[in-house]
N, C-alpha and C positions, 0 to 999 in steps of 0.2 A: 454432454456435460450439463450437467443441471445447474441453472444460476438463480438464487433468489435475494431477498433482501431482507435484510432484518435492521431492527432499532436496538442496540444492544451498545454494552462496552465491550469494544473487542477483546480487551484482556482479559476476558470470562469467556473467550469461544471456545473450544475444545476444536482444534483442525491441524493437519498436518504443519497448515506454514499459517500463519499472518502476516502482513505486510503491514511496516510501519510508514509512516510519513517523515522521513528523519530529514536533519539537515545537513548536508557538507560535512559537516565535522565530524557525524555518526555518533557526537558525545553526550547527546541527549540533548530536549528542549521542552517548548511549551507543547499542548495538544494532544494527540495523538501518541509523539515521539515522546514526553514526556510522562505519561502514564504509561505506557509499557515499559519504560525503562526503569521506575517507579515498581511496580506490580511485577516486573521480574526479577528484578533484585542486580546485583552486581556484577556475575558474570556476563550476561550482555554487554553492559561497557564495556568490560575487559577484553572481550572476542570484537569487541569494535574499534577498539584501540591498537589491537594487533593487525586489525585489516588497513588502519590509515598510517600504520609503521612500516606497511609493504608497501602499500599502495597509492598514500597520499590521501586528502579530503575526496569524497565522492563525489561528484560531478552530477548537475543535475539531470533527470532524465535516466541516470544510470540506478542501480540496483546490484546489494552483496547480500548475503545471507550469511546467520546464526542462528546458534541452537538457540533456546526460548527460556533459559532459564528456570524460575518458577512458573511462568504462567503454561494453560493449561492445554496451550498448543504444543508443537515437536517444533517449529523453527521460524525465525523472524527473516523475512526479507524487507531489507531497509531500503528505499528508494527517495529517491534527493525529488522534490515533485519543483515546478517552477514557482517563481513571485509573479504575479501578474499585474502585467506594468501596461496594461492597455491594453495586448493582444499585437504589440508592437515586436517584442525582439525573440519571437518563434515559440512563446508559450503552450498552443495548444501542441506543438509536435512535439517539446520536448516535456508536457504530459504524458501525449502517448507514448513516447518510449520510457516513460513509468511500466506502464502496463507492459507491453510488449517484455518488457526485460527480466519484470517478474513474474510474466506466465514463462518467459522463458528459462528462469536460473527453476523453476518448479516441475515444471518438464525435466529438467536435464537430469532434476533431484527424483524424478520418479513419486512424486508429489502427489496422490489425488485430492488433496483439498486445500483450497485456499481463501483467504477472507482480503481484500480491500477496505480500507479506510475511502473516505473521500480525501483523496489526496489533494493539496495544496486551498481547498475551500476555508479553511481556516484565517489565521492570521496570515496566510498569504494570498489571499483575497482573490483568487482566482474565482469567478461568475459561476456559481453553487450549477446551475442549469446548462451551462456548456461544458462543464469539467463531466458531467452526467454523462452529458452524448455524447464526449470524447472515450468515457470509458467503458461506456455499453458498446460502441462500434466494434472497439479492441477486442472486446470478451467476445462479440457475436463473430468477428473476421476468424477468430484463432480456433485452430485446429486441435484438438486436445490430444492430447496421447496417451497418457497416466491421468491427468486430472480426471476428478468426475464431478466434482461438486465448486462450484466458486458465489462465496457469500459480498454482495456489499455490503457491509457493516456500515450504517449509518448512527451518527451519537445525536442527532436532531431530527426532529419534525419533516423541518423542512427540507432538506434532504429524501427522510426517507420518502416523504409524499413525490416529490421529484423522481427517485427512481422508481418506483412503484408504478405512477404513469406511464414513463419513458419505455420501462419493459413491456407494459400490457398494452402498446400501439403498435 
């Protein structure tokens, strides 16, 4: 599987899936979650809204997928990322079952491409530099089957200089 990184807005990638950084309520928000849901238009919500009518709010660490609306992928997988409250109440694990969960619903989709947000770096303040090495570990541990390509989409600088390094060590 080929992994690289790009400084980009995600809602411009052309790839099978994207992953958004949503929150609990899958009803849209600030960030990430709130420009793709913005830049896809309406169905999004609606396919998100059907998912918390069966299923309840999404639980963080977990991960569901939808189609992608207008933007210029085939499908969004939404994943709940944590708040980071110290590194006290299991933050970096239930990061990585971010990842895990959406390389896993992408597999299952027969998926070969996928792009990552930095998930939870944002307004939930997760440490930009440990959320890095939690998710390069994940991408390098996993076994692909279908994938072939997975992008981090980084929207800053400092990010993408962070991943940038982290992969070339």
């Amino acid at each position: 599987m080929k992994i690289e990184v790009l400084q980009k807005d995600i809602t411009k990638l052309k790839a099978d899936c994207i992953v958004n950084a949503a929150n609990s309520s899958l009803l849209g928000g600030g960030g990430v979650d709130g420009a793709i849901h913005r830049a896809g238009g309406p169905s999004i919500l609606e396919e998100c809204k059907q998912i918390v009518a069966k299923q309840g709010n999404c639980p963080p660490g977990e991960a569901v997928i939808t189609g992608a609306g207008n933007l210029p992928s085939k499908n969004i997988i939404h994943t709940v990322g944590p708040v980071w409250k110290g590194g006290r109440e299991n933050e970096a694990e239930i990061l990585s079952r971010c990842y895990v969960n959406s390389l896993q619903i992408a597999e299952d989709k027969q998926l070969r491409s996928i792009a990552f947000p930095n998930i939870s770096t944002g307004v939930y303040g997760f440490p930009k530099e440990k959320a890095a090495e939690i998710s390069i570990k994940i991408v390098r541990d996993h076994q692909p089957k279908t994938l072939e390509k997975l992008s981090f989409v980084c929207f800053d600088s400092e990010n993408y200089s962070i991943y940038k390094r982290l992969l070339t060590d």
